[in-house]
C-alpha positions in Angstrom: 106.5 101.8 95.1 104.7 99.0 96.8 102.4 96.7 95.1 101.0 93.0 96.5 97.5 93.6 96.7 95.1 90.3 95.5 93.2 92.6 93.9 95.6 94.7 92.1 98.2 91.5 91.3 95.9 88.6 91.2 94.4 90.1 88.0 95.9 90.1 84.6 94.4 92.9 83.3 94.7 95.6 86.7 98.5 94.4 86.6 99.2 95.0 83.3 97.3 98.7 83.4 99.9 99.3 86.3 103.0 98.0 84.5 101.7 100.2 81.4 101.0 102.8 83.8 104.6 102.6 85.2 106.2 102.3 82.0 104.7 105.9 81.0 105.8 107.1 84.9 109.6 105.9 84.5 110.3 107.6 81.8 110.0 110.8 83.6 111.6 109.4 87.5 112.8 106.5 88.4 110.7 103.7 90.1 112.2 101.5 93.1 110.0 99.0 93.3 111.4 96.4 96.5 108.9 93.6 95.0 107.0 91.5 96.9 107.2 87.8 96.2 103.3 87.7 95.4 103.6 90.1 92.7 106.8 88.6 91.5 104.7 85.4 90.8 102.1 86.8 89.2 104.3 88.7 86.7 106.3 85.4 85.5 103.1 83.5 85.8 101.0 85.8 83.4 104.2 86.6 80.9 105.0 90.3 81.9 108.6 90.1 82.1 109.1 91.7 78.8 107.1 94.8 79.7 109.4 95.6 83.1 112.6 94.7 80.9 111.8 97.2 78.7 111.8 99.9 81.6 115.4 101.0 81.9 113.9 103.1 85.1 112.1 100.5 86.7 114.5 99.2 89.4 113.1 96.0 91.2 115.0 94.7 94.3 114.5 92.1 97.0 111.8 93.2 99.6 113.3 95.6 102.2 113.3 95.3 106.1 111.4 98.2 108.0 114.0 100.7 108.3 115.8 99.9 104.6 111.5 100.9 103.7 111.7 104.0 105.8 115.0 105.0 104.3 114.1 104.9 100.6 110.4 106.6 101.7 112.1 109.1 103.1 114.4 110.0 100.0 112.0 109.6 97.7 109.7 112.3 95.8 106.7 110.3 96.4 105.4 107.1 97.2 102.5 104.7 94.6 100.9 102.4 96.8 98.4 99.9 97.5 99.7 99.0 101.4 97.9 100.7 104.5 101.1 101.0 106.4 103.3 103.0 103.8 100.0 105.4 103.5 100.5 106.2 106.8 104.5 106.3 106.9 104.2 108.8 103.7 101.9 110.9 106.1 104.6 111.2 108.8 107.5 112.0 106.6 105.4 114.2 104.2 105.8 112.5 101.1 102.9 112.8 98.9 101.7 109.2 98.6 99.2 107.9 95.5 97.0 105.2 96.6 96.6 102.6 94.0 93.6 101.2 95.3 89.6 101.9 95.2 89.4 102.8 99.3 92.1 103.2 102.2 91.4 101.9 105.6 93.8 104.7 107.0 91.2 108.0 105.7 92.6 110.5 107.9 95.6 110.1 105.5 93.1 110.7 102.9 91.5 113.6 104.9 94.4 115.8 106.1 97.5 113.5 104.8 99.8 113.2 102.1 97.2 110.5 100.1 96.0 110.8 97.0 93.0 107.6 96.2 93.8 107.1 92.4 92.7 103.7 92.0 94.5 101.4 89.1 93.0 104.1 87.0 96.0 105.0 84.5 95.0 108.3 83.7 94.1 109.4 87.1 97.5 108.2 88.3 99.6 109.7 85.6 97.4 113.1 85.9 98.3 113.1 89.9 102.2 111.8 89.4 102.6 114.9 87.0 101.3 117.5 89.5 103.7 116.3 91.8 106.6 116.5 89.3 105.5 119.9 88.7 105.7 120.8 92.3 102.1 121.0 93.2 101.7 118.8 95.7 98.8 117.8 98.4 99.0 120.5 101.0 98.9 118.3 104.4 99.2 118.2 108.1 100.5 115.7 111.0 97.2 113.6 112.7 96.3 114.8 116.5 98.6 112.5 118.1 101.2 111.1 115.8 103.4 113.1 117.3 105.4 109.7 118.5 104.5 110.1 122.3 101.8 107.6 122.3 103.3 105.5 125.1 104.0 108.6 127.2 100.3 109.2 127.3 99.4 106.0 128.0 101.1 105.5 130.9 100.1 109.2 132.0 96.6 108.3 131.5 97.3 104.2 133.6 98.8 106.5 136.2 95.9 109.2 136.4 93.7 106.0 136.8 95.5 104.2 139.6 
């Protein structure tokens, strides 16, 4: 899980849906949740400790480099979010990823990705996290192109050009 958005941790009432929210989840999986010092702040400075010590499966940790990220993404049965770049990561490893936000500035992720747009709307997000858990997952396909041989085009198409 990722969370740091203003919008979803600058207010007291959207972060303590999600930490409600995430209580229900954890006791069905676990949550890793590498927190982002933004979030961190908001939870001591609003008084939500005592909800996450209550959740035996809600594991926080330190934030994580880009490849520790990539590691857990990849293990993981799927991915809550509010961060563009891990909607699109979740697309490439084909982990079904719920979007914990109101739009997505990554759509084709949306469109023919793993993302799921469920808002901070708890019963949206605990109705998608149990499809998952059941199996039934977002069917999805790989975007034209992210195939990782970007730079060999590029440098086809400079050299078709020059």
């Amino acid at each position: 899980m990722t969370l740091h958005r203003p919008s979803n941790v600058d207010n007291k009432e959207i972060l303590k849906t999600l930490l409600q929210t995430f209580n229900v989840i954890q006791k069905k999986i676990k949550i890793i949740y590498p927190i982002h010092p933004r979030t961190q702040k908001r939870i001591k400075q609003f008084g939500f400790e005592k909800y996450i010590k209550q959740m035996k499966n809600f594991i926080i940790t330190p934030p994580l480099g880009y490849l520790d990220m990539i590691c857990l993404l990849d293990n993981t049965k799927f991915l809550m979010t509010d961060s563009g770049g891990t909607q699109e990561e979740s697309t490439i490893l084909k982990i079904p990823c719920l979007t914990l936000r109101e739009n997505t500035e990554r759509p084709i992720t949306v469109d023919i990705g793993t993302n799921i747009i469920v808002r901070t709307n708890k019963n949206k997000i605990l109705k998608e996290v149990n499809k998952i858990l059941a199996g039934n997952v977002k069917k999805n396909k790989i975007p034209k192109y992210w195939d990782g041989k970007t730079s060999q085009r590029i440098v086809k198409n400079l050299n078709a050009k020059c």
